[in-house]
Short mmCIF file of the C-alpha atoms (twelve columns), coordinates in Angstrom:
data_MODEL
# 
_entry.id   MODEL 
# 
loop_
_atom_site.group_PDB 
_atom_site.id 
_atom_site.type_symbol 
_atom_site.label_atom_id 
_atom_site.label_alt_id 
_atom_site.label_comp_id 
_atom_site.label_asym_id 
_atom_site.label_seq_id 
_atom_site.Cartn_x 
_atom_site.Cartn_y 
_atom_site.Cartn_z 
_atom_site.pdbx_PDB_model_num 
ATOM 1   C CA . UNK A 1   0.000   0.000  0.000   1 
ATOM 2   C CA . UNK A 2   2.609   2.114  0.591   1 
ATOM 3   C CA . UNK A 3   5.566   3.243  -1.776  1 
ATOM 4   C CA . UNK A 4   8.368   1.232  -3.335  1 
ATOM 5   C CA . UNK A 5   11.198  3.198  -4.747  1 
ATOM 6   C CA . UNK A 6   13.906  2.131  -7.228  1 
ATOM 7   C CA . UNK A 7   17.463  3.881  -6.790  1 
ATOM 8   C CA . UNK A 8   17.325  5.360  -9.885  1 
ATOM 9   C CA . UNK A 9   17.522  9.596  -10.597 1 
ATOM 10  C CA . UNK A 10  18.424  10.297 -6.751  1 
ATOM 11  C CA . UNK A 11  19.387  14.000 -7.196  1 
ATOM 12  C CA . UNK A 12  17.172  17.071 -7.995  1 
ATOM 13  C CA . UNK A 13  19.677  18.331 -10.358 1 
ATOM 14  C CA . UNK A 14  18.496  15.358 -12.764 1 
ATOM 15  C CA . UNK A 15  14.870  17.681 -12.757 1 
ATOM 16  C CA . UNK A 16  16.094  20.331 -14.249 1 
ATOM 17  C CA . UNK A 17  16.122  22.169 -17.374 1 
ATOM 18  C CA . UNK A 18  16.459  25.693 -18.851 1 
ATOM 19  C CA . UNK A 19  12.953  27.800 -19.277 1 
ATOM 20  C CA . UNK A 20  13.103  31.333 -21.220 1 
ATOM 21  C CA . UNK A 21  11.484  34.123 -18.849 1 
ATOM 22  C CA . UNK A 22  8.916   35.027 -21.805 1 
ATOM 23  C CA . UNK A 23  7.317   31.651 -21.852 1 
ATOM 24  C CA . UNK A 24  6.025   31.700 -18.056 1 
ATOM 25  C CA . UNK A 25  2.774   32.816 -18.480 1 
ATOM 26  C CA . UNK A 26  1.899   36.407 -16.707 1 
ATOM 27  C CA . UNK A 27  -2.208  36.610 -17.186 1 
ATOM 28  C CA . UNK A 28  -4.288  33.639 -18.157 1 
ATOM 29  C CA . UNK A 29  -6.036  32.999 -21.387 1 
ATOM 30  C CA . UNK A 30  -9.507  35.189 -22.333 1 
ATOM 31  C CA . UNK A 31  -11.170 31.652 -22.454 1 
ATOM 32  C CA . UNK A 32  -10.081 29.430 -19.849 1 
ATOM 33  C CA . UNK A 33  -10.551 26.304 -22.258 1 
ATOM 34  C CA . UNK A 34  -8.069  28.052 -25.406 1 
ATOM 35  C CA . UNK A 35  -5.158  26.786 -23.810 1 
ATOM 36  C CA . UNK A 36  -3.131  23.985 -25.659 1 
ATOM 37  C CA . UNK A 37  -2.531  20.559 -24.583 1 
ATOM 38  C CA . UNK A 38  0.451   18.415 -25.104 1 
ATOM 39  C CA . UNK A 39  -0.742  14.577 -25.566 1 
ATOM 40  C CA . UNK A 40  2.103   12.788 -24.222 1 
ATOM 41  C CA . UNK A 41  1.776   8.891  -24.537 1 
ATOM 42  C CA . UNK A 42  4.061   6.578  -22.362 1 
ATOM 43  C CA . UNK A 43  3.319   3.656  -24.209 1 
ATOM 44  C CA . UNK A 44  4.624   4.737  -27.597 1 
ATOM 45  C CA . UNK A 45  6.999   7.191  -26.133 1 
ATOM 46  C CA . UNK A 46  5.725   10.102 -28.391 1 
ATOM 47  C CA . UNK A 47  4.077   13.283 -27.933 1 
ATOM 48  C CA . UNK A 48  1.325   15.558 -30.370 1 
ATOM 49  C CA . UNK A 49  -0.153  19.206 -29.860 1 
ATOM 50  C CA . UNK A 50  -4.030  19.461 -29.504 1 
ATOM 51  C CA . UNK A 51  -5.743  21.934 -27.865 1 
ATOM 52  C CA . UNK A 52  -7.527  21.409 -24.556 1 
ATOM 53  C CA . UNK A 53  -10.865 21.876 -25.686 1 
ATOM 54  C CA . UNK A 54  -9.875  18.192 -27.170 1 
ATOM 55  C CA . UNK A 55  -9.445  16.599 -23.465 1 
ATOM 56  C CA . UNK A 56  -13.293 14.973 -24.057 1 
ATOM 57  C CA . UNK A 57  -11.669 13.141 -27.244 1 
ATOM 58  C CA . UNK A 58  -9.512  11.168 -24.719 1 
ATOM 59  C CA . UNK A 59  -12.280 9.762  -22.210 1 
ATOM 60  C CA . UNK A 60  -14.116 6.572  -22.150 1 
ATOM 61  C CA . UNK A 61  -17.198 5.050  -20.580 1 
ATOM 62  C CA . UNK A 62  -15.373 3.197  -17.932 1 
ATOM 63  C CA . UNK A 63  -13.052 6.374  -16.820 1 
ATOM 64  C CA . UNK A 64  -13.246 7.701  -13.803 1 
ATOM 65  C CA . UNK A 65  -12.529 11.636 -13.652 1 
ATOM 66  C CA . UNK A 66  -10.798 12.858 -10.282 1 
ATOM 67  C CA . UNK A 67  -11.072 16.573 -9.657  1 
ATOM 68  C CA . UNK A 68  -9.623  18.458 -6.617  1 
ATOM 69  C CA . UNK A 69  -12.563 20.646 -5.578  1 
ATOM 70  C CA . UNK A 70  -10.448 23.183 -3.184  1 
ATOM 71  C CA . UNK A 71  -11.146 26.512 -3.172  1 
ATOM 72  C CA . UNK A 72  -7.876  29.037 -2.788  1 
ATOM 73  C CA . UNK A 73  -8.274  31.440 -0.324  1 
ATOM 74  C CA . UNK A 74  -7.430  35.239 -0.677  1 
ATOM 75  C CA . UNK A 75  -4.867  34.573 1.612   1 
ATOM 76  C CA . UNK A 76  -1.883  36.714 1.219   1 
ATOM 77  C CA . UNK A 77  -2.388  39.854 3.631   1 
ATOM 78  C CA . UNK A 78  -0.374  43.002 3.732   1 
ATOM 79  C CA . UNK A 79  0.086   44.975 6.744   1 
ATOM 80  C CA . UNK A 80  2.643   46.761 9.343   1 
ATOM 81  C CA . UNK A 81  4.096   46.207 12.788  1 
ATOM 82  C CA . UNK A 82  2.129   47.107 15.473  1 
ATOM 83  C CA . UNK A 83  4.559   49.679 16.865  1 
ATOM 84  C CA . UNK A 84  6.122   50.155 12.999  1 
ATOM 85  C CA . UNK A 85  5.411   51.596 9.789   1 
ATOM 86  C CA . UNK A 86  7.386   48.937 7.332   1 
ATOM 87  C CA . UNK A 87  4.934   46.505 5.684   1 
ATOM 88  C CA . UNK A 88  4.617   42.869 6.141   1 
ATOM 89  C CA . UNK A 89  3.348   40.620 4.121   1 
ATOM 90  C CA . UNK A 90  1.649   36.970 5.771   1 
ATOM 91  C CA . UNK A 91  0.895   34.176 3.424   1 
ATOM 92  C CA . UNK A 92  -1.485  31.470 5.665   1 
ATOM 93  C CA . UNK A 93  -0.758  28.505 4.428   1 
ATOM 94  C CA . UNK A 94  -2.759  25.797 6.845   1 
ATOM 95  C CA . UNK A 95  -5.022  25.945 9.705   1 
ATOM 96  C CA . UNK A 96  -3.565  24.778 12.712  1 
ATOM 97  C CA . UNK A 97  -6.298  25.188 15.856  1 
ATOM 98  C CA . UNK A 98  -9.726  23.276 15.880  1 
ATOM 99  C CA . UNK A 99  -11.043 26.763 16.082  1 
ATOM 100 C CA . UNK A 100 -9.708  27.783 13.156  1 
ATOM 101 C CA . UNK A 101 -7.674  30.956 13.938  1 
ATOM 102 C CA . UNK A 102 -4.185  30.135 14.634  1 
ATOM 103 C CA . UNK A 103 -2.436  29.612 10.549  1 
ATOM 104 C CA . UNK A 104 0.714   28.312 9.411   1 
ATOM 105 C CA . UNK A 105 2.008   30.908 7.560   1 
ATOM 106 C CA . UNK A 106 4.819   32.731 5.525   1 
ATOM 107 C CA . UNK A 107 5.894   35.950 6.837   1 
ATOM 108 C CA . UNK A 108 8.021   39.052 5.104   1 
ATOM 109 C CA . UNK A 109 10.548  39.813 6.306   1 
ATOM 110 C CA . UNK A 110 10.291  36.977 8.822   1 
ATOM 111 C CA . UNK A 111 13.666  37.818 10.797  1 
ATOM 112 C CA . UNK A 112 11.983  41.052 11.719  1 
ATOM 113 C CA . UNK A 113 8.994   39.405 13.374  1 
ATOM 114 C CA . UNK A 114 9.841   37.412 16.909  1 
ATOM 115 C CA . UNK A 115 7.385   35.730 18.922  1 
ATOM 116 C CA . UNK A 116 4.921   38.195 20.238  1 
ATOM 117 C CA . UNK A 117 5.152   40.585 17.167  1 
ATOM 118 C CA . UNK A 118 1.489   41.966 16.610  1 
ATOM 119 C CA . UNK A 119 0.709   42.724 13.300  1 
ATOM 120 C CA . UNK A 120 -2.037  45.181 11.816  1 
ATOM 121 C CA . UNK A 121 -3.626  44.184 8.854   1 
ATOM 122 C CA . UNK A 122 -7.036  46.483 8.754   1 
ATOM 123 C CA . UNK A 123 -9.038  47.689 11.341  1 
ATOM 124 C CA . UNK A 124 -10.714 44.201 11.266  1 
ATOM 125 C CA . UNK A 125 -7.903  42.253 11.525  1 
ATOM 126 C CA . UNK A 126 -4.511  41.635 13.046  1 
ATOM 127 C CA . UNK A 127 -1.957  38.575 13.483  1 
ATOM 128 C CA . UNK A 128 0.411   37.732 16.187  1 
ATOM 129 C CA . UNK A 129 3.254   35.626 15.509  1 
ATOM 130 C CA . UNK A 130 3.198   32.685 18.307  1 
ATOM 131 C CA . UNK A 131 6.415   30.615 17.458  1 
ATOM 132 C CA . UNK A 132 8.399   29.563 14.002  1 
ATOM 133 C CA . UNK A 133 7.494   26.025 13.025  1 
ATOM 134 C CA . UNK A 134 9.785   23.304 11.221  1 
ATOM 135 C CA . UNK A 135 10.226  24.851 7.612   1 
ATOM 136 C CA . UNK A 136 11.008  28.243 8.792   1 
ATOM 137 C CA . UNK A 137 7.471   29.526 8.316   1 
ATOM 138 C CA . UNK A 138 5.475   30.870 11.748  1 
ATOM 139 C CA . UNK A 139 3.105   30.049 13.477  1 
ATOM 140 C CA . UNK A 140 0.180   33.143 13.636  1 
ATOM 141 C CA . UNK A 141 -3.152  33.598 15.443  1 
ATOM 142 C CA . UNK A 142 -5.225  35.728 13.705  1 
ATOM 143 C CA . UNK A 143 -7.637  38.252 15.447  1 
ATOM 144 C CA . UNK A 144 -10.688 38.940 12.938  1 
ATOM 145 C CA . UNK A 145 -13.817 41.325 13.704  1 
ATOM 146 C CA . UNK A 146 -16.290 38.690 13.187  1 
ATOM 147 C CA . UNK A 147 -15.712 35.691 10.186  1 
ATOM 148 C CA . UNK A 148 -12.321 34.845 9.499   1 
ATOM 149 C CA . UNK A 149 -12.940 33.858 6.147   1 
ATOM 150 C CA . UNK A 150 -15.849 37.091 5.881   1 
ATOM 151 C CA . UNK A 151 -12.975 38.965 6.530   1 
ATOM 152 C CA . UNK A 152 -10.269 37.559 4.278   1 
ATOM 153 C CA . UNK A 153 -12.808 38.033 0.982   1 
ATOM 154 C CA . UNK A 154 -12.858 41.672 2.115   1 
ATOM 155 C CA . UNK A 155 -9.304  42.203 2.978   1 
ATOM 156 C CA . UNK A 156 -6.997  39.339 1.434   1 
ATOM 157 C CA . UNK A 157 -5.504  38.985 -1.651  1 
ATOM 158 C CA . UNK A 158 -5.194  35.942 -4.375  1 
ATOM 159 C CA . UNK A 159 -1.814  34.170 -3.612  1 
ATOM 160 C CA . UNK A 160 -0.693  34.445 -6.953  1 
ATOM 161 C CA . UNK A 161 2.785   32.459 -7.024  1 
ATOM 162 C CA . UNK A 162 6.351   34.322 -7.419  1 
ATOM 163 C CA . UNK A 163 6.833   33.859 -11.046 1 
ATOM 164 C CA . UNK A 164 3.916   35.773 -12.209 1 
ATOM 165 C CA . UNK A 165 6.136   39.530 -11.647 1 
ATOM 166 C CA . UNK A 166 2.476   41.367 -10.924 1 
ATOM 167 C CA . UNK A 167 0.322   42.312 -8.420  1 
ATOM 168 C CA . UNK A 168 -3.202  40.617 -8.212  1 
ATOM 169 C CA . UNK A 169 -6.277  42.149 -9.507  1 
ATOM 170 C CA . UNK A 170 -10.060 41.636 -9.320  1 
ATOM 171 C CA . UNK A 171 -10.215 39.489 -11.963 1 
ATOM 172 C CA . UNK A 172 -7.914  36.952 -10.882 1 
ATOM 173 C CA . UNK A 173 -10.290 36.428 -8.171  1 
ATOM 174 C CA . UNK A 174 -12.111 34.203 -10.308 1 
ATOM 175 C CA . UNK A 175 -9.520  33.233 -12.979 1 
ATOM 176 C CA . UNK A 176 -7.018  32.052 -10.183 1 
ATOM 177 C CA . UNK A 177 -9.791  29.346 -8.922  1 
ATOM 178 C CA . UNK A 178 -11.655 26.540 -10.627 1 
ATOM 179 C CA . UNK A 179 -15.059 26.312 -11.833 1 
ATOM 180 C CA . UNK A 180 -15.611 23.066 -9.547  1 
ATOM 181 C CA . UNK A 181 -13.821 24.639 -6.561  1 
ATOM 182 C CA . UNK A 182 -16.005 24.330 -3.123  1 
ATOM 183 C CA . UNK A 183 -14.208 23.067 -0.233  1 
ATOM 184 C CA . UNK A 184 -12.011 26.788 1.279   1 
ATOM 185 C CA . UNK A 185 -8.239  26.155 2.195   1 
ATOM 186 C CA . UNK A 186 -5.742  25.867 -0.451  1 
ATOM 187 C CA . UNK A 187 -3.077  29.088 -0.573  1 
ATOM 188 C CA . UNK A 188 -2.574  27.672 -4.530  1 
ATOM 189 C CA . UNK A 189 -4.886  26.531 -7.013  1 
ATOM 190 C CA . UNK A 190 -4.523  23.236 -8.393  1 
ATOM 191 C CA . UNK A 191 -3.752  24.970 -11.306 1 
ATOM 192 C CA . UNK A 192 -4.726  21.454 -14.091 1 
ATOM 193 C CA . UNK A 193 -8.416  22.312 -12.949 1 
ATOM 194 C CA . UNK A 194 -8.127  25.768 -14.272 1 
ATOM 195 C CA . UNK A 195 -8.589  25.072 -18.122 1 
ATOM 196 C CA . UNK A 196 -11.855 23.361 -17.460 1 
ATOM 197 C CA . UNK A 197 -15.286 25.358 -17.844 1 
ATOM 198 C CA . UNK A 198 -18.960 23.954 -17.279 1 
ATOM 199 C CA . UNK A 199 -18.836 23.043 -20.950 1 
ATOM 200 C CA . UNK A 200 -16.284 20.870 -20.862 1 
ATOM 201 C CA . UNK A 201 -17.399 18.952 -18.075 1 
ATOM 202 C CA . UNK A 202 -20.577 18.609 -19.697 1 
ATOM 203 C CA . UNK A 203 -18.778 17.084 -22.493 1 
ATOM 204 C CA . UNK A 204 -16.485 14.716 -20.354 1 
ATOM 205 C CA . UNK A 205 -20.036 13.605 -18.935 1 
ATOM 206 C CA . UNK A 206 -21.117 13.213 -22.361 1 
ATOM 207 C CA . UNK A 207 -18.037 10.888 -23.347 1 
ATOM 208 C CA . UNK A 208 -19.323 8.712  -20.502 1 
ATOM 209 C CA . UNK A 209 -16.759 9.593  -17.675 1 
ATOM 210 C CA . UNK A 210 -17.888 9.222  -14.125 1 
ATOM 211 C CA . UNK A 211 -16.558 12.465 -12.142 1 
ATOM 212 C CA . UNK A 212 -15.534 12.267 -8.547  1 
ATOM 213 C CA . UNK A 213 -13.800 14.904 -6.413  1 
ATOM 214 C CA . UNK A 214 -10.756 14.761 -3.717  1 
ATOM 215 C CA . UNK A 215 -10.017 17.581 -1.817  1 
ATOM 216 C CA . UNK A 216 -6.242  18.547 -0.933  1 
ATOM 217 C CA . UNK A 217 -5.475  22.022 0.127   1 
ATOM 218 C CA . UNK A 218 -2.599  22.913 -1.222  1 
ATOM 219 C CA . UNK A 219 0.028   24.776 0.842   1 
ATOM 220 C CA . UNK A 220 3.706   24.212 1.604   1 
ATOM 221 C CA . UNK A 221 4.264   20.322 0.655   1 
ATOM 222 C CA . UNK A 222 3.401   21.277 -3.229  1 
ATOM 223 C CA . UNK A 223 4.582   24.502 -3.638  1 
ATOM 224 C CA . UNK A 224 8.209   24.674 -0.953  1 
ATOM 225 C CA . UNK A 225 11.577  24.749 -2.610  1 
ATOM 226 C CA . UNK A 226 13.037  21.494 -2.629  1 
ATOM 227 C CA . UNK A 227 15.912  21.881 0.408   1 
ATOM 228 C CA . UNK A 228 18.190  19.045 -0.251  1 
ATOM 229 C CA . UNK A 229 20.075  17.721 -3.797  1 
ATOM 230 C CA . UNK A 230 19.047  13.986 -2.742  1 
ATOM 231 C CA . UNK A 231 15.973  13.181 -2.722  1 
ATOM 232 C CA . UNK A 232 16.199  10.544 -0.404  1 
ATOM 233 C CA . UNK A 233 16.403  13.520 2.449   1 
ATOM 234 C CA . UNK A 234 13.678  15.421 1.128   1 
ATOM 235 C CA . UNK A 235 10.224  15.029 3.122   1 
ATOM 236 C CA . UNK A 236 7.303   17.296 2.541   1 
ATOM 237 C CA . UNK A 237 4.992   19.177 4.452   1 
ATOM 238 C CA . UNK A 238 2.005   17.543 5.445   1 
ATOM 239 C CA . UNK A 239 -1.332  19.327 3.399   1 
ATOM 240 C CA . UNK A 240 -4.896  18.162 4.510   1 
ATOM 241 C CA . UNK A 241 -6.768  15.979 2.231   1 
ATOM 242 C CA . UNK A 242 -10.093 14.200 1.884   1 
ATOM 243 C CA . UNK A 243 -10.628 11.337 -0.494  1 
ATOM 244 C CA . UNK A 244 -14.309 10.533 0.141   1 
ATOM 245 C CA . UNK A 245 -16.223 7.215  0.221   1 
ATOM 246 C CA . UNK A 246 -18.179 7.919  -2.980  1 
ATOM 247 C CA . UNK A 247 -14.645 8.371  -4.640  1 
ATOM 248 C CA . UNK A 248 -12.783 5.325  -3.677  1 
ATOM 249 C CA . UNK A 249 -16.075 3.717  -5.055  1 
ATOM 250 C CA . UNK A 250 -15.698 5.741  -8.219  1 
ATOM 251 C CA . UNK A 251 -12.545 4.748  -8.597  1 
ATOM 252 C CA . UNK A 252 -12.943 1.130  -8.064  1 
ATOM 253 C CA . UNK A 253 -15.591 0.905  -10.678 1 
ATOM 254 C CA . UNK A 254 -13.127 2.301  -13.314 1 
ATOM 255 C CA . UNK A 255 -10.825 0.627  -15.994 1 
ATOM 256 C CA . UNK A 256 -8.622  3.702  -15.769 1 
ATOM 257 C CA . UNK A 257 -8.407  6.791  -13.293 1 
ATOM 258 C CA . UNK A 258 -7.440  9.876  -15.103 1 
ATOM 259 C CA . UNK A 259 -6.040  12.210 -12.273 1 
ATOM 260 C CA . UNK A 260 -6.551  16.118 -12.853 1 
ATOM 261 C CA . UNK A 261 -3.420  17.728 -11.659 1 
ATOM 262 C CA . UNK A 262 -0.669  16.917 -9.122  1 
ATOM 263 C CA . UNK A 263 -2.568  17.228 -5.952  1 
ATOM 264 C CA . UNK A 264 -5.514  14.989 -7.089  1 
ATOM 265 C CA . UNK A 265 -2.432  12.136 -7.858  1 
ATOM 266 C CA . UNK A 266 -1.102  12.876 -4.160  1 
ATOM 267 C CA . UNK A 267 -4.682  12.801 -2.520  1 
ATOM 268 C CA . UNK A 268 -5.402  9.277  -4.433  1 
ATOM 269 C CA . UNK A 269 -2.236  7.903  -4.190  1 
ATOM 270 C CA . UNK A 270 -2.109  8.592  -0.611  1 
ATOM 271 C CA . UNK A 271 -3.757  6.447  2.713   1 
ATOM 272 C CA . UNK A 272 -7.539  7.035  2.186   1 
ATOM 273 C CA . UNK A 273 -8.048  6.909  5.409   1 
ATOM 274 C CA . UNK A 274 -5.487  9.655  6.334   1 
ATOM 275 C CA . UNK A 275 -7.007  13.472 7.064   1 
ATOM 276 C CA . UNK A 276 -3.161  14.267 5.752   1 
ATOM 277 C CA . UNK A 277 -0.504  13.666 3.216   1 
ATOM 278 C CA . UNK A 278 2.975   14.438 2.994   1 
ATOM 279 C CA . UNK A 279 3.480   12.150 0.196   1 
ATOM 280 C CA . UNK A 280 6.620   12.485 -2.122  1 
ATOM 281 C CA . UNK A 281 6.226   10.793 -5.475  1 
ATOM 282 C CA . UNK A 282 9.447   9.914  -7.508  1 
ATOM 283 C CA . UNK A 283 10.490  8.216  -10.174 1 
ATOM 284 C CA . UNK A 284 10.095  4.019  -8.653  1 
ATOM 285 C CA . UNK A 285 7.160   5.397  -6.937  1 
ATOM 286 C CA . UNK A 286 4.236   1.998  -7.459  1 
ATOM 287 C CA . UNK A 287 1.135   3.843  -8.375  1 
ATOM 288 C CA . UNK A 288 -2.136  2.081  -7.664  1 
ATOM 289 C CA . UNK A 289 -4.824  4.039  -8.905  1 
ATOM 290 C CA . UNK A 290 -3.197  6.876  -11.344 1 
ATOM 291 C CA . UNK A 291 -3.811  5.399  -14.373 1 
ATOM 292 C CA . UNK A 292 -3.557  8.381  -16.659 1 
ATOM 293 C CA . UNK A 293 -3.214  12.706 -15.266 1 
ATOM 294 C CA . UNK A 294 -3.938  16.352 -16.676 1 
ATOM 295 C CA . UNK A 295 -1.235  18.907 -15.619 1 
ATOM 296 C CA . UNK A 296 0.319   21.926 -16.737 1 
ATOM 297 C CA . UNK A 297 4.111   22.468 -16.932 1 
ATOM 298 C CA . UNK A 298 5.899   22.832 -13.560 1 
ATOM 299 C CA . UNK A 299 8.880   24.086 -12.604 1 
ATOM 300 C CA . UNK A 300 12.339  23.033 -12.917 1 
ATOM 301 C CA . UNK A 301 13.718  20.674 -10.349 1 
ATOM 302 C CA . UNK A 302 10.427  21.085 -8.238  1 
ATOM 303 C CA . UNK A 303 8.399   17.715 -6.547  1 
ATOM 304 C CA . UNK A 304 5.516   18.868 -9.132  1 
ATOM 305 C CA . UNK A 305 8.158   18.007 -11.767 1 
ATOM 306 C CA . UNK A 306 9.750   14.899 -9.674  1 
ATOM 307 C CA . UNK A 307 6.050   13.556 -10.099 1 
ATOM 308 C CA . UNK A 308 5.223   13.609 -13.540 1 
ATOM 309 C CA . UNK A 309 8.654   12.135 -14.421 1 
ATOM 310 C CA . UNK A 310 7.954   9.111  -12.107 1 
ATOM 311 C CA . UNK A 311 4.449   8.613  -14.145 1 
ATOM 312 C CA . UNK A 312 5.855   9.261  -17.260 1 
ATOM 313 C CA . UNK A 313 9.089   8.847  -16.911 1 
ATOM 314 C CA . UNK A 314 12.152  11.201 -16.715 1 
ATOM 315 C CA . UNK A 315 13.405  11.260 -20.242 1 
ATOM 316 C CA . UNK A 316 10.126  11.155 -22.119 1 
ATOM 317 C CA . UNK A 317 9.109   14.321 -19.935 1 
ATOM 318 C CA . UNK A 318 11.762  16.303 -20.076 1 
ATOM 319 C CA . UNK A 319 12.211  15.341 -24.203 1 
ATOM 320 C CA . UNK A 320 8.468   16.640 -24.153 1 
ATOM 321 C CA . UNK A 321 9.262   19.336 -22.208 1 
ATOM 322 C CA . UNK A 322 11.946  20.667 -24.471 1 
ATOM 323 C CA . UNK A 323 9.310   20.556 -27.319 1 
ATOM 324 C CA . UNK A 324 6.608   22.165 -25.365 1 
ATOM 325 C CA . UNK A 325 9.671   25.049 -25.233 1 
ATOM 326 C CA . UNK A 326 10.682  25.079 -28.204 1 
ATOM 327 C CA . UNK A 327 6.819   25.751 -29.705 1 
ATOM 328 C CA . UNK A 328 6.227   28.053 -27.551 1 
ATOM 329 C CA . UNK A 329 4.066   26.464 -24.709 1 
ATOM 330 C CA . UNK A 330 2.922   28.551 -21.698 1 
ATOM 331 C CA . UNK A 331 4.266   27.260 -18.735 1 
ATOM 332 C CA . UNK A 332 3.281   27.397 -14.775 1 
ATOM 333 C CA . UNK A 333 -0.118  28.218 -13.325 1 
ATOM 334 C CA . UNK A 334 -1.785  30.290 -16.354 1 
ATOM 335 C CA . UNK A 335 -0.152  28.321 -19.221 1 
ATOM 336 C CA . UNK A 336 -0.601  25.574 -20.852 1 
ATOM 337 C CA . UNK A 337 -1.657  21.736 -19.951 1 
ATOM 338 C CA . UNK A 338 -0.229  17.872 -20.999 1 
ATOM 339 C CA . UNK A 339 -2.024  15.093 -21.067 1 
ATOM 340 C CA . UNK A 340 -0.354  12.154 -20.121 1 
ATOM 341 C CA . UNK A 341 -2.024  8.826  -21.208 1 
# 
């Protein structure tokens, strides 16, 4: 049940590859379905470029659909030091409490802000940083005026990631979330969900696919820096999940599983039974239900990366990879998509 690795590709340096700034994707499409697809198959070892809107093409009667309904959270919050005037900048990452106010989060600049820092966000709400926890992040408790999450939709902001170099607007409050997203708590989207629209799910229906959902808030075990260059020492941070009854029993009425995006492989591939998962899939990993995934380009020598390569395996990716470059795929969260079958 649990994973067998080979000793093959043991350093993070054999994950990486050269991406030009200009094809990281900065905004995301006008229609969220335009975006192209990449058809990778493992059993022929080749690749062709369709376009997204072609996913439906690829589904059967007896596949089973698995969709990660989180919902990102405006969670990146911008204030000052109680008795300061430089800004900080919190990032909440993962409820820790039962009542739900004391967050894992990232904090800027986080040298600056000691145990018993108070930090002002609005007049509704302010933070103080309790203790640092095992990845360098802190540990906050946040003070709201009424509903935490009331209060993050008015004063939060879409955790866009690093690499897109802009500030984030209205708009990407709906862009920067799926169209199946329900379940509050991720700080990233699971960004393979983004491409679909009501239309499109129609149409998988239509093809005959059952759909199920996980749910697996995403926080610092997908999105971290990878800390060591053997991947032996690297263990992830644990991110809540919930892979329902009615799922499982989805999935073991299926001839073939067709995971939509990293987390929804990690959720599946994880104990069922578990409320958490700091599962790290590499190449060797034994996968039991993945049968075929949906997910956009990642990253150079990230565990987003490290996955794909153990499903499809490490040269065929990265050979794909350097096509998707060289014709001018968009890459990360807004870009493009591969479908690996």
């Amino acid at each position: 049940m649990f994973p067998v690795y080979s000793g093959q590709y043991v350093l993070l340096s054999d994950f990486d590859f050269q991406l030009p700034d200009d094809l990281i994707a900065q905004e995301p499409l006008p229609d969220r379905a335009a975006s192209r697809m990449l058809v990778l198959d493992r059993a022929a070892g080749t690749w062709h470029d369709r376009m997204f809107r072609d996913f439906p093409v690829y589904l059967h009667p007896t596949d089973c659909l698995i969709l990660n309904d989180s919902r990102v959270l405006p969670s990146r919050l911008y204030g000052h030091r109680e008795h300061g005037t430089g800004r900080v900048e919190l990032l909440l990452t993962k409820p820790v409490s039962a009542d739900g106010l004391t967050w894992e989060a990232l904090v800027r600049p986080g040298r600056k802000m000691p145990a018993g820092e108070r930090i002002v966000i609005t007049d509704d709400l302010t933070a103080e940083v309790l203790d640092r926890a095992e990845f360098g992040e802190r540990s906050v408790r946040l003070h709201p005026a009424g509903d935490l999450f009331d209060v993050l939709d008015r004063v939060g902001h879409m955790p866009l990631p690093p690499y897109i170099r802009r500030p984030d607007t209205a708009a990407d409050r709906e862009r920067y979330q799926t169209v199946f997203a329900r379940q509050r708590g991720s700080a990233a989207a699971p960004t393979a969900g983004l491409h679909f629209t009501p239309e499109i799910l129609a149409a998988c229906r239509a093809a005959g696919a059952e759909i199920a959902h996980v749910t697996l808030h995403v926080g610092l075990g997908t999105f971290q820096p990878l800390r060591s260059e053997s991947l032996d020492q690297i263990h992830l941070h644990q991110e809540s999940m919930l892979v329902p009854p009615e799922t499982i029993a989805a999935m073991d009425r299926a001839k073939r599983v067709i995971a939509v995006g990293t987390t929804a492989v990690r959720a599946i591939e994880s104990d069922p039974a578990a409320a958490e998962t700091r599962i790290f899939i590499r190449p060797g990993f034994q996968f039991r239900r993945t049968g075929a995934m949906l997910t956009n380009f990642h990253l150079p020598k990230s565990s987003l990366v490290v996955l794909v390569c153990a499903l499809a395996g490490r040269e065929l990716t990265l050979a794909a990879y350097q096509h998707a470059i060289s014709q001018k795929y968009r890459f990360y969260s807004y870009g493009d998509c591969m479908l690996i079958i």
